[in-house]
C-alpha positions in Angstrom: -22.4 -13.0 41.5 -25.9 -13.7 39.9 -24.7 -13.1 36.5 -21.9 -15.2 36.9 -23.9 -18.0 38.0 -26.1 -17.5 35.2 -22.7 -17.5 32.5 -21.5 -20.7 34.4 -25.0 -22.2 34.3 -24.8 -21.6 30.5 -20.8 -23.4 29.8 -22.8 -26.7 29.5 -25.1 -25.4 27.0 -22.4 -23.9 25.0 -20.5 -26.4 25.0 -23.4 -28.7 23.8 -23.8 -26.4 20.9 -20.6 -26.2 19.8 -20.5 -30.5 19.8 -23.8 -30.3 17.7 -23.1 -28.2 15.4 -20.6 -30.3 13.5 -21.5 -33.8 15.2 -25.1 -33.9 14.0 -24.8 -33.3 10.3 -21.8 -35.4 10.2 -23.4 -38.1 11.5 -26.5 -37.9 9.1 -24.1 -37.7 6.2 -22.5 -40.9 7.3 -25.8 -42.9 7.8 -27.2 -41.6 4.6 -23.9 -43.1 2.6 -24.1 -46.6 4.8 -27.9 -46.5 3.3 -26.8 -46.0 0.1 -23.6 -48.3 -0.1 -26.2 -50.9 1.5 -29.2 -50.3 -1.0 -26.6 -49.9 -4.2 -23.9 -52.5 -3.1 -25.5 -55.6 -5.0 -22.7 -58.8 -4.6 -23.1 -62.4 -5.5 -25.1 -64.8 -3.5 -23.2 -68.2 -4.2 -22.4 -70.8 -2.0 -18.3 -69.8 -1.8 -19.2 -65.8 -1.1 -21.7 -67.1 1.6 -19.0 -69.5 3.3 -16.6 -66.5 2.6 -18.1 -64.8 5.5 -17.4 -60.9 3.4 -21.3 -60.7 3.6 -22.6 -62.4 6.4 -24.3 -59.7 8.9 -23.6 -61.7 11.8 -23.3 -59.2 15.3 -19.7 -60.2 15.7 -18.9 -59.4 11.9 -21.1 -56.1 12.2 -19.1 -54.9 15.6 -16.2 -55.8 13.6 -17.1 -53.5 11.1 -18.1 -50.8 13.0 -15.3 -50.7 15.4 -13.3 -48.2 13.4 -11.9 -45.1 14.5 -14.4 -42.6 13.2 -17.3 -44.8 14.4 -15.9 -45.2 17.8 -15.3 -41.6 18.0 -18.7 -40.9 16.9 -20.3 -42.7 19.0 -17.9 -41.6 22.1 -19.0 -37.9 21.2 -23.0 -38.4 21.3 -22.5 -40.3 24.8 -20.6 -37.3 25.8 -23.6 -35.1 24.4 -26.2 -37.0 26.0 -24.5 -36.6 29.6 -24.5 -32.9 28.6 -27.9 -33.2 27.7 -28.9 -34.6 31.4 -26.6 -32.7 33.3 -28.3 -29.4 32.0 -31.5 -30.9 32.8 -30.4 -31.5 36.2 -29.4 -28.4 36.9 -30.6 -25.8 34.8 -33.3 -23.4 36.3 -35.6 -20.7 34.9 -34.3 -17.7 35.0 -36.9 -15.2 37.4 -38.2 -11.6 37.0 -37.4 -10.1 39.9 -40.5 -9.4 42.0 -40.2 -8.0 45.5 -43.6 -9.2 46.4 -42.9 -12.6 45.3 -39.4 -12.6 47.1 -41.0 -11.6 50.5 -44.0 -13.8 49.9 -47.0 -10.9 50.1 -49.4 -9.9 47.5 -49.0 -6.7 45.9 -50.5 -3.5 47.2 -50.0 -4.7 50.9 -49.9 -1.8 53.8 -46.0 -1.0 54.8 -46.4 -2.4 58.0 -47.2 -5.8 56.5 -43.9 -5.1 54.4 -41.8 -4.8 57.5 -43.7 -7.6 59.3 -41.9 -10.1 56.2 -38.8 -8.5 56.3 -38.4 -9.4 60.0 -39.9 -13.0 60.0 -37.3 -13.6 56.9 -34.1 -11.9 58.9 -35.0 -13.9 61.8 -34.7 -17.1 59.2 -31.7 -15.8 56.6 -29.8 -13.2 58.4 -26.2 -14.0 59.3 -26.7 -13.5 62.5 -29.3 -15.9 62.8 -28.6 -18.4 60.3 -24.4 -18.8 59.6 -25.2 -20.6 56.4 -23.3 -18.8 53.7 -25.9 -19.5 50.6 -28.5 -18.4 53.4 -26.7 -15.0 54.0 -26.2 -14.7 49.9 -29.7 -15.2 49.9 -30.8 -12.5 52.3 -28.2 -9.9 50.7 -29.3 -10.3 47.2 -33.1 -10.9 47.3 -34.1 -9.8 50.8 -32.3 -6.6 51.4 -33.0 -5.5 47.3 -37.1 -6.4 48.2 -36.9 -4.9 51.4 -35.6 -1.8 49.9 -37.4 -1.4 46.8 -40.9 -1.8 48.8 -39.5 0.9 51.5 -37.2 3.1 50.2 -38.9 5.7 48.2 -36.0 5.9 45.4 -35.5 2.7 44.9 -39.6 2.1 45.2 -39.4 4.8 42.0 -37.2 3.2 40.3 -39.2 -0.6 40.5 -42.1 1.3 39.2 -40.4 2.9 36.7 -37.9 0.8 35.2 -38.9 -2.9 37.3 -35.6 -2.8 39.0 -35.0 -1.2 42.4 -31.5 0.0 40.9 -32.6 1.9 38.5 -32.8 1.3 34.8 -30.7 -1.6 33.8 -27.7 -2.0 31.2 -27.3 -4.5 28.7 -25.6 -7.4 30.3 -22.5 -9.5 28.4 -21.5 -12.6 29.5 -19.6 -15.4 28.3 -20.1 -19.2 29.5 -17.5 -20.3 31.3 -17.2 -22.3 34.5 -17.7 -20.2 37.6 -14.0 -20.8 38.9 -12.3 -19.2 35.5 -14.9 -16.2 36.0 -12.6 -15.1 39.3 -9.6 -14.4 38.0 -6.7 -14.4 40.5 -3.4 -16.1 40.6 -4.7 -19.8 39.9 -7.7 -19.7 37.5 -5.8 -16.4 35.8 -3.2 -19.1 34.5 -5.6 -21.5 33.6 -8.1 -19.1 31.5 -4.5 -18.1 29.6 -3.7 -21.4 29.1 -7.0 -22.4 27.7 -7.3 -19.0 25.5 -3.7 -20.2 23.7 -4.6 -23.6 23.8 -8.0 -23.4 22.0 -7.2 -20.1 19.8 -3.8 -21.0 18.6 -2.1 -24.0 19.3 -5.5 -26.7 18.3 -5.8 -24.6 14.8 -1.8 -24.4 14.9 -1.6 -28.7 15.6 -4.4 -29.2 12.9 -3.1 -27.2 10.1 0.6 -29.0 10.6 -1.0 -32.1 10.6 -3.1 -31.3 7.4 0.0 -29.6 5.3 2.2 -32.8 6.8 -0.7 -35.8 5.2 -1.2 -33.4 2.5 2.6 -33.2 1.4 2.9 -36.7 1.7 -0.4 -38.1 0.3 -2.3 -37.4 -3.3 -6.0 -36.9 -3.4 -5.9 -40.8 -3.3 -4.3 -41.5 -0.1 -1.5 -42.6 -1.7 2.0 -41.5 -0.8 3.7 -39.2 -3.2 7.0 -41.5 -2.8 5.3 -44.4 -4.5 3.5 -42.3 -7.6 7.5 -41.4 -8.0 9.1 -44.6 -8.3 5.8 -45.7 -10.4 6.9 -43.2 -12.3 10.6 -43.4 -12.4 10.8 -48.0 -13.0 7.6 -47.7 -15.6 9.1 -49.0 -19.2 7.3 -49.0 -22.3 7.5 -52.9 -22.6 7.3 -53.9 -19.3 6.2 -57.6 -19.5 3.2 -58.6 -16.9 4.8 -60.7 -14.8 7.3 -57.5 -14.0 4.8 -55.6 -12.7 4.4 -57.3 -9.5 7.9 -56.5 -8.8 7.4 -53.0 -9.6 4.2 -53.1 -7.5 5.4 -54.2 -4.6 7.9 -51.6 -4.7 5.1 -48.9 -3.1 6.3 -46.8 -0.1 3.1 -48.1 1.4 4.4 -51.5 1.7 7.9 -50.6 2.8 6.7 -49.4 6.3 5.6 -53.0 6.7 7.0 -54.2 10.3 9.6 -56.2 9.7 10.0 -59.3 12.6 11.9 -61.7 13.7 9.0 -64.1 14.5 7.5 -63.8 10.6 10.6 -65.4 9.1 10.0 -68.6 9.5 6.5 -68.5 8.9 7.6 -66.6 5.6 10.3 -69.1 4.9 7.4 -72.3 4.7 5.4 -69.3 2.1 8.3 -69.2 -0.1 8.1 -72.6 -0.4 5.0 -73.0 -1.4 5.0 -69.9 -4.2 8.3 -70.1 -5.6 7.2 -71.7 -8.8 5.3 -68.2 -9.7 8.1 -66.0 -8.5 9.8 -66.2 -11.9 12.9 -67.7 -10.0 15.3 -70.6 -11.9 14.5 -73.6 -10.3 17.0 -75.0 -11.6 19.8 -73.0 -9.5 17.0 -72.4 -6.1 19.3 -72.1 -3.7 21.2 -69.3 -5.5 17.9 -67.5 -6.7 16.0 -67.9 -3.3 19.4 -66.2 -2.0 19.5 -62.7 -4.8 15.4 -62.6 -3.9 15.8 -62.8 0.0 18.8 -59.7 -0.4 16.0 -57.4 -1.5 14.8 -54.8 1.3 12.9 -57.0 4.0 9.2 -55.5 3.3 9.8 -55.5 -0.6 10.4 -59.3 0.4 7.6 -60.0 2.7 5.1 -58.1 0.6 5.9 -60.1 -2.7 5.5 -63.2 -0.8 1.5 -62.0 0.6 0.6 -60.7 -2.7 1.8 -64.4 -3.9 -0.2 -65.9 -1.1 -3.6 -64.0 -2.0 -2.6 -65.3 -6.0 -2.5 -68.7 -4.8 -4.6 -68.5 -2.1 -2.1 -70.3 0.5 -4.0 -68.3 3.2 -3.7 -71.4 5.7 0.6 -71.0 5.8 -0.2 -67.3 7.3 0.7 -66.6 11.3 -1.8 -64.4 13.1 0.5 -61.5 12.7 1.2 -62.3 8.9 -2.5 -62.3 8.8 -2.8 -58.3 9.9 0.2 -57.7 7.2 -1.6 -59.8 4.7 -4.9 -57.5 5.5 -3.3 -54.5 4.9 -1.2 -55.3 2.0 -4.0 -56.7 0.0 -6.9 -53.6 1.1 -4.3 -50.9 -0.4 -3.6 -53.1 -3.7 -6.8 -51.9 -5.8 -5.7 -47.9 -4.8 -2.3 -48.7 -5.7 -2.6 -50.7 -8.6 -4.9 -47.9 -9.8 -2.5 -45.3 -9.8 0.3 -47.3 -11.4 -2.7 -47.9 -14.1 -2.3 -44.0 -14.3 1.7 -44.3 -14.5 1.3 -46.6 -17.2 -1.1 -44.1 -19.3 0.6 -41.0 -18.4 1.8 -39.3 -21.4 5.3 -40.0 -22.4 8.0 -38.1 -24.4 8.8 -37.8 -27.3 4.8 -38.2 -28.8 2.7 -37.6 -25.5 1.5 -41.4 -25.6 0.9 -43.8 -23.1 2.3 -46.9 -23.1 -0.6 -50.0 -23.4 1.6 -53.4 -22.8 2.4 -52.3 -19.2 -1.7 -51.0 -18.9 -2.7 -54.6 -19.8 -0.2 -56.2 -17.6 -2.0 -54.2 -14.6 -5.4 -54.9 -15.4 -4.1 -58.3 -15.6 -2.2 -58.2 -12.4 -5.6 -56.5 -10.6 -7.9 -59.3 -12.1 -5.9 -62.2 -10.8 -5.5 -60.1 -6.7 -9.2 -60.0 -7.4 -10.3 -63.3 -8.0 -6.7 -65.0 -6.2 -5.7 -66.5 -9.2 -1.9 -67.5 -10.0 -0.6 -65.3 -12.5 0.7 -68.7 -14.3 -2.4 -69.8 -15.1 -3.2 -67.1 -17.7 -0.3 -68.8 -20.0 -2.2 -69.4 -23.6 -3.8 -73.0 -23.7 -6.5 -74.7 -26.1 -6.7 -71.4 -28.2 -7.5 -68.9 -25.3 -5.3 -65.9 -24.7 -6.1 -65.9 -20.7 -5.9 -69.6 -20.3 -7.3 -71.7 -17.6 -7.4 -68.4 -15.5 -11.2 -67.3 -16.2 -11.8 -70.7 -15.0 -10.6 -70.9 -11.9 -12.5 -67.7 -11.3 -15.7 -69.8 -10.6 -17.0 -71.8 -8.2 -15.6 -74.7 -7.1 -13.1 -75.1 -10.1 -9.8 -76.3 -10.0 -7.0 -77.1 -13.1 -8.5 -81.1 -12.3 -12.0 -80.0 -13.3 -10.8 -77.7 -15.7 -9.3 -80.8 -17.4 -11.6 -82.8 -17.5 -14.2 -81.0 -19.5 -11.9 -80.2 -21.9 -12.5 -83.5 -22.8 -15.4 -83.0 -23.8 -14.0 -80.4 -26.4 -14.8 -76.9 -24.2 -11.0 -76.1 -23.7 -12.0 -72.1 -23.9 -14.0 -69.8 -21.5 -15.3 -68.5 -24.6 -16.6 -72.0 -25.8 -17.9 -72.8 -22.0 -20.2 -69.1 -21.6 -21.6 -69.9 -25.2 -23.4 -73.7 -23.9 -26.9 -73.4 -23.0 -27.6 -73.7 -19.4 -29.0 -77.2 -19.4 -25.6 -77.9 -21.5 -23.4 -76.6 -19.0 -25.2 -78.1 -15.6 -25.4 -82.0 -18.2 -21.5 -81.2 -18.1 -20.7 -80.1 -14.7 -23.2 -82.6 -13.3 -21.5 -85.8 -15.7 -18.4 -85.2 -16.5 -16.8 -83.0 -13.6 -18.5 -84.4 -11.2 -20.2 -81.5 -9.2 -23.4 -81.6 -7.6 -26.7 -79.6 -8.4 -26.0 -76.9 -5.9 -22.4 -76.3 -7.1 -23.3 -76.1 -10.6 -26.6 -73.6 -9.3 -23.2 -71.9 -7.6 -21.5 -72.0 -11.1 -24.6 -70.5 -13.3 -25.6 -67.9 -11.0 -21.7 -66.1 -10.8 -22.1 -66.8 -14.6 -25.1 -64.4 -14.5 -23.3 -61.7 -12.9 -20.3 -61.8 -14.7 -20.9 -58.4 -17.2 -20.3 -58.4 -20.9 -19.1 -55.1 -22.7 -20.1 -54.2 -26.0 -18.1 -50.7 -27.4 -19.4 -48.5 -30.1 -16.9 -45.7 -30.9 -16.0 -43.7 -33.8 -13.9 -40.6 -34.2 -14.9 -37.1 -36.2 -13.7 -33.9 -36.6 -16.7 -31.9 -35.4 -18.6 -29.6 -38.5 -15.9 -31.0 -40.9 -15.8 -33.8 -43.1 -12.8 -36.4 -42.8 -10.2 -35.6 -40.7 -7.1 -34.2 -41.5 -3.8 -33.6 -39.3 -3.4 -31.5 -36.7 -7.5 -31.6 -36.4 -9.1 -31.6 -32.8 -10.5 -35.2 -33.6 -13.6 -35.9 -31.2 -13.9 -39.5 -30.0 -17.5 -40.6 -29.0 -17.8 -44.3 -27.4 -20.6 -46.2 -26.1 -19.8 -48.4 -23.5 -22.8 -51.0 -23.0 -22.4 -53.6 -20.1 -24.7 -56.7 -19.9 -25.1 -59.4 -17.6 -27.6 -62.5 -17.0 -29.3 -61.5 -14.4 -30.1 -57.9 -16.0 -28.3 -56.1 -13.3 -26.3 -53.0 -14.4 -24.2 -52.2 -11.2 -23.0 -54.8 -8.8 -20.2 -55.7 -6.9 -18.2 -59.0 -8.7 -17.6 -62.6 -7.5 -14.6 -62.2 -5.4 -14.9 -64.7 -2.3 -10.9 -64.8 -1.7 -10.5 -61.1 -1.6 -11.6 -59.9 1.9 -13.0 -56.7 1.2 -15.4 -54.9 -0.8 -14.4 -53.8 -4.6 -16.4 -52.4 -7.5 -16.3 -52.7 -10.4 -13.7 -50.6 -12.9 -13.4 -50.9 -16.3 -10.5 -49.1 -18.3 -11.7 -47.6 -22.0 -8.4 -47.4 -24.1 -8.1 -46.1 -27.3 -4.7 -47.4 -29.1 -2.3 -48.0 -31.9 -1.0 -51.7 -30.6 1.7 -51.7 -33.4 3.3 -48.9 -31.6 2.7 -49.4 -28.1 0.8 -46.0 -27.9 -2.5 -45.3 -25.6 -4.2 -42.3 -27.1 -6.9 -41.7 -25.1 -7.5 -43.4 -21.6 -11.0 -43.2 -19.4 -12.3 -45.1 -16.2 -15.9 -46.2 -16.4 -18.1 -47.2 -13.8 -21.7 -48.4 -13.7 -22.1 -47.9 -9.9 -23.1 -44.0 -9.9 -26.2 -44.1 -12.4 -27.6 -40.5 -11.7 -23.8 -39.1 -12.3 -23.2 -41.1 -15.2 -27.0 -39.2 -16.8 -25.6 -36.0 -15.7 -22.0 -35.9 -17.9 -23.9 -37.9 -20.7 -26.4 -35.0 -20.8 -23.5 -32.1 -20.7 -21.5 -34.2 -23.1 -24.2 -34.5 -25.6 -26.0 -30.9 -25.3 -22.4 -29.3 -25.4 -21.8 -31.2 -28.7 -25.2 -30.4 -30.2 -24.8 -26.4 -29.5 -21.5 -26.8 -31.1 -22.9 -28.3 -34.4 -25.7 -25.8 -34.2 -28.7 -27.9 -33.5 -31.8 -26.7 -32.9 -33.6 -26.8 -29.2 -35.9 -30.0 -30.1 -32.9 -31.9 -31.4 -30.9 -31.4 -28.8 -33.3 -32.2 -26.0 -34.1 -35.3 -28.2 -30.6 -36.1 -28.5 -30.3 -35.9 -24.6 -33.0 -37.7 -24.3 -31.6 -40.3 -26.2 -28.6 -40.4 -24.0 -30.4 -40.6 -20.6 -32.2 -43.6 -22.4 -28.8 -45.7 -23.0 -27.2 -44.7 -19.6 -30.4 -46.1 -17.9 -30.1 -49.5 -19.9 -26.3 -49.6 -18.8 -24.4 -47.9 -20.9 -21.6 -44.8 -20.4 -20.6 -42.3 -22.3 -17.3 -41.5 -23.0 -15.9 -38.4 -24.7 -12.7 -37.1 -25.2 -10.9 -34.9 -27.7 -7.0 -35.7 -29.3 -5.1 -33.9 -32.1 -4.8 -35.8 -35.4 -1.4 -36.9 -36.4 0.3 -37.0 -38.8 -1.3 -38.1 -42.3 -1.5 -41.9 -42.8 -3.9 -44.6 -42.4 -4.1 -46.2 -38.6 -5.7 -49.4 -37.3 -6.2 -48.7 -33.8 -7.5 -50.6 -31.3 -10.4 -49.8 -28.5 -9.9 -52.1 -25.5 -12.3 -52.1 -22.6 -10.4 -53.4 -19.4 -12.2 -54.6 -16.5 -10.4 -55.0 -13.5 -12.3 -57.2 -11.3 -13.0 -60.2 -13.6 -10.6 -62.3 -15.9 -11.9 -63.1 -19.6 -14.4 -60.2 -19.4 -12.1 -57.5 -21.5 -13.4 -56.5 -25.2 -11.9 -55.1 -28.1 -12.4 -53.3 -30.9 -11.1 -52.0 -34.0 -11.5 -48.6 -35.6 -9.4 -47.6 -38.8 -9.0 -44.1 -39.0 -7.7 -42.2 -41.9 -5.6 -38.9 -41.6 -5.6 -36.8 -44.6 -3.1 -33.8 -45.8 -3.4 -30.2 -44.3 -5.5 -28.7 -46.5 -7.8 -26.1 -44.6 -6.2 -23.3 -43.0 -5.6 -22.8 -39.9 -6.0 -25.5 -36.8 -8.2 -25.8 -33.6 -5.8 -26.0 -31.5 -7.5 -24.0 -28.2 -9.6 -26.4 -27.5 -6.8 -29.1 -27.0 -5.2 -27.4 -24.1 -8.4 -28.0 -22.4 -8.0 -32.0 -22.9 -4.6 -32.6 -22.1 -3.4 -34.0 -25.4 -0.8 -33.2 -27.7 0.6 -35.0 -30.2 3.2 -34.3 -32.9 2.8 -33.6 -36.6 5.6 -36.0 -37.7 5.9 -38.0 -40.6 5.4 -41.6 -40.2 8.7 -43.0 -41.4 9.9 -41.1 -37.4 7.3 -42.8 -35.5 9.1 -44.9 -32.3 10.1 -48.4 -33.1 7.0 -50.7 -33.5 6.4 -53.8 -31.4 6.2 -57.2 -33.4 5.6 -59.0 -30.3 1.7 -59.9 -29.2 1.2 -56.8 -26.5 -2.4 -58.2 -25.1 -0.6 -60.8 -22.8 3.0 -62.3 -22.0 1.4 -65.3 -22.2 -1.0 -64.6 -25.6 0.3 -66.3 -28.9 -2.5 -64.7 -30.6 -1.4 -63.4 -34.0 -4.2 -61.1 -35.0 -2.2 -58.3 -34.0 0.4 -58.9 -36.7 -2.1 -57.5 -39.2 -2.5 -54.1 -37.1 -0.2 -51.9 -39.2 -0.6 -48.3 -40.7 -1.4 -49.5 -44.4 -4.5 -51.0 -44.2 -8.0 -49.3 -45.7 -9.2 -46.8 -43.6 -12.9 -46.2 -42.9 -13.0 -42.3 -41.8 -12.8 -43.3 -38.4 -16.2 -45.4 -38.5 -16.2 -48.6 -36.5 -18.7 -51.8 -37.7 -17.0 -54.3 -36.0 -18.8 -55.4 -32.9 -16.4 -56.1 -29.5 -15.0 -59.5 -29.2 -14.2 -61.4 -26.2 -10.6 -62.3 -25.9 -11.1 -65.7 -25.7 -12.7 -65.8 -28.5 -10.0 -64.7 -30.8 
């Protein structure tokens, strides 16, 4: 009975451990990222992101926050540890060495008579005859009797001597902490010690490995659902225009488990009102049009209708249960629209290409959820491919004010960024009427918006020129700059309710033939990962070309330097085509801002096979495979603009296969498109 006190004094303790032991580091891990999302998440401090309320650290906004499942769980875990915690205080005891002296309160080496004299004044206070207490008579059976005996009976005297136990020598005890009332197993606790052995051993692993295989066969790494990267997949086209890509957006499975209700109709009914004009519907014949749009599946419907509503910012017209939908819709449509960014650059039959007009239109689609700007407004006006958009991206701008200053000839974004500061607050200040503080709001989200810069060029590694069917290395720079000298921050983004970094999409392209051949996410957030790949990149390449110890650590040393001063390194590796001259095209996407994205062109020429034999191992390694086919088979080129629907920029035009090439070498320094 002693020992299974002890195991039952010990469940709590177990029990304790077993909390700890994945609670504790859990729970560091999570506080050590909330440091470092606090300490690296650097946003923008205007006016509009204040009044936004995304930032403010009020105590309602911070319980807000806090109040999700895992934190809530968390948190109900450690109270449930610290009642552990005092409970065992409460009621744990040292465990004694049993002393027979101590027991019977003498000294040792006492006279036998002295020994009997305790025994009797304890009997007369613990025995069952005298006292009918039941932890009384345990008391005197299992201490009394044991210290009476060991004292007086010569044996058992022997054996205390010997072995400090009146029984004898002692075996080695095994317990296991349970509660005392599963310890004595008959009918009742028997049934519930075998429930709690199945329940425990096989069906909690049994529940949590059919929910894992049942999320994992229905999700990607990504959290998104397998059901939407397939219709992605299955509706992408090679000239799908941008203002199709919403439909084909909205088409996630994510958004079809919308709730669909009754009392959101009307409330949805007043929304289409309001956005119909950019839902590419004839106005002309409404009724029939509104009528073929509301026929779609209801959630296809009523997410179309809140993506609209964050594009033109018609928050107002929203019901308290439209604004949960609208929540949720919009907090999944940076994941989404980032994997339908994949669809788009996916290789495709017959060459292995992706496909760059529908790429564009999603970056382009993902800039205006950002900054909640109607997809309209990017239609090409006074000479700038993005129109009006980048300028409703700023503070307290609006088409009115976007008028009026192009009276003052600044009808670009282009031409606006390049006045002087004084020349821009003068303007603002004069002509558009704004007021110190909104033009202080206007400069400092002009500091913060980043500028990209791209050096690339292409080489077949230990070989001069490049010749088809090489493994053609492709080494690009990507340098980011911004006014305020900040290299990682989060962008301007007051109408978008939740936090978004920064992505920026490096695309390397023939945009005469529709055809992406090499694709790469950057991001200037993670600074100590971006040094690590830069260094691998750069000391793999070096050992392959031979170099000596010194020049590679210098040229790693190089490479830490530029990735410190806000640059990335990207690297990838392609076959060579066919032979023929190509102008291709090196786009840097960014995803958050409007009138940020660069270009750049690289002319590369491809020469006849004439070395033996092709590197073709190390191709399987990058993914990339492309055709030796003569250039008169190539797909059907595009005529038409591919940087915009809206662009009528005819630069492009000159893009064809037949210009002078220059080895792959690129001298031209990235240009804004607004200033094209």
């Amino acid at each position: 009975m002693a020992a299974s006190e002890e195991n039952s004094a010990l469940f709590p303790i177990f029990i304790l451990t077993m909390m700890a032991l994945p609670l504790v580091p859990y729970t560091l891990h999570k506080l050590f990222s909330s440091f470092v999302k606090e300490t690296t998440s650097i946003h923008c401090r205007c006016s509009v992101c204040s009044r936004s309320g995304k930032y403010r650290k009020s105590i309602y906004k911070q319980i807000i926050n806090f109040s999700t499942y895992t934190n809530l769980t968390l948190v109900l875990l450690w109270v449930s540890m610290a009642g552990l915690i005092y409970h065992i205080k409460q009621t744990n005891h040292e465990v004694q060495v049993f002393d027979p002296f101590s027991i019977l309160g003498l000294d040792s080496g006492v006279s036998e008579s002295d020994i009997k004299k305790a025994y009797r004044r304890l009997s007369i206070q613990y025995h069952p005859d005298k006292n009918p207490d039941p932890e009384a008579h345990q008391y005197f059976i299992e201490y009394i009797s044991k210290a009476y005996q060991a004292l007086t009976d010569p044996v058992s005297r022997e054996n205390y001597e010997k072995y400090g136990h009146p029984d004898g020598k002692q075996g080695l005890k095994v317990g296991i902490a349970l509660p005392a009332f599963l310890l004595s197993i008959d009918g009742a606790s028997g049934g519930i010690l075998l429930i709690g052995i199945v329940g425990i051993c096989i069906l909690l692993p049994l529940a949590v490995a059919v929910i894992y295989l049942t999320r994992s066969a229905k999700y990607t790494g990504n959290y998104v659902m397998h059901q939407t990267i397939s219709t992605y997949y299955y509706f992408m086209k090679p000239a799908l225009a941008p203002s199709k890509v919403v439909e084909l957006f909205t088409k996630a499975a994510e958004y079809l488990e919308l709730p669909v209700r009754r009392i959101d109709e009307e409330h949805l009914q007043r929304l289409f009102v309001l956005v119909r004009s950019e839902l590419n519907l004839d106005l002309k014949n409404i009724r029939q049009e509104q009528a073929k749009f509301l026929k779609q599946h209801p959630a296809i419907v009523k997410t179309e209708l809140l993506i609209q509503a964050q594009l033109n910012r018609e928050f107002a017209a929203l019901s308290p249960t439209l604004q949960r939908d609208f929540r949720h819709v919009v907090e999944l449509a940076p994941r989404l629209l980032e994997e339908l960014m994949k669809m788009a650059l996916i290789p495709h039959h017959p060459h292995g290409y992706g496909w760059l007009r529908p790429a564009i239109g999603v970056v382009e689609l993902s800039q205006n959820i950002i900054q909640a700007v109607p997809l309209s407004t990017r239609k090409t006006s006074g000479g700038s491919s993005d129109g009006i958009a980048p300028f409703l991206q700023l503070p307290h701008f609006s088409e009115a004010v976007v008028k009026k200053i192009a009276r003052k000839k600044v009808r670009t974004f282009g031409e606006f960024q390049d006045l002087s500061s004084q020349e821009r607050n003068d303007l603002l200040i004069e002509v558009a009427g704004f007021s110190a503080a909104e033009s202080q709001d206007v400069e400092m989200v002009l500091e913060m918006m980043p500028s990209i810069t791209i050096d690339v060029n292409c080489e077949t590694e230990g070989e001069e020129g490049i010749q088809e069917g090489d493994i053609v290395t492709m080494y690009a720079w990507v340098t980011l700059k911004r006014g305020n000298v900040l290299v990682g921050a989060l962008p301007h983004a007051p109408f978008f309710p939740f936090h978004k970094e920064e992505n920026f999409w490096l695309l390397l392209s023939d945009s005469a033939s529709n055809d992406v051949w090499i694709s790469q996410k950057v991001n200037y957030m993670d600074e100590s990962a971006a040094i690590t790949a830069a260094s691998k990149a750069i000391q793999e390449s070096q050992e392959g070309l031979g170099a000596t110890l010194k020049e590679i650590n210098a040229a790693v040393k190089e490479a830490v330097a530029k990735v410190k001063s806000g640059s990335r390194l990207v690297m990838r590796k392609f076959q060579a085509p066919a032979e023929g001259n190509y102008n291709l095209t090196c786009y840097c996407l960014c995803d958050s801002w409007i009138g940020c994205d660069t270009k750049e062109t690289l002319k590369l020429k491809i020469s006849k096979r004439s070395r033996a034999g092709t590197r073709t191992g190390a191709l399987a390694e990058e993914g990339s495979a492309v055709e030796d086919k003569p250039e008169d088979e190539i797909e059907e080129e595009y005529d038409d603009d591919i940087e915009s629907e809206y662009s009528d920029d005819d630069d492009e035009n000159d893009n064809n296969r037949n210009g002078v090439a220059a080895n792959g070498k690129s001298h031209i320094e990235g240009n804004s498109s607004d200033s094209e």
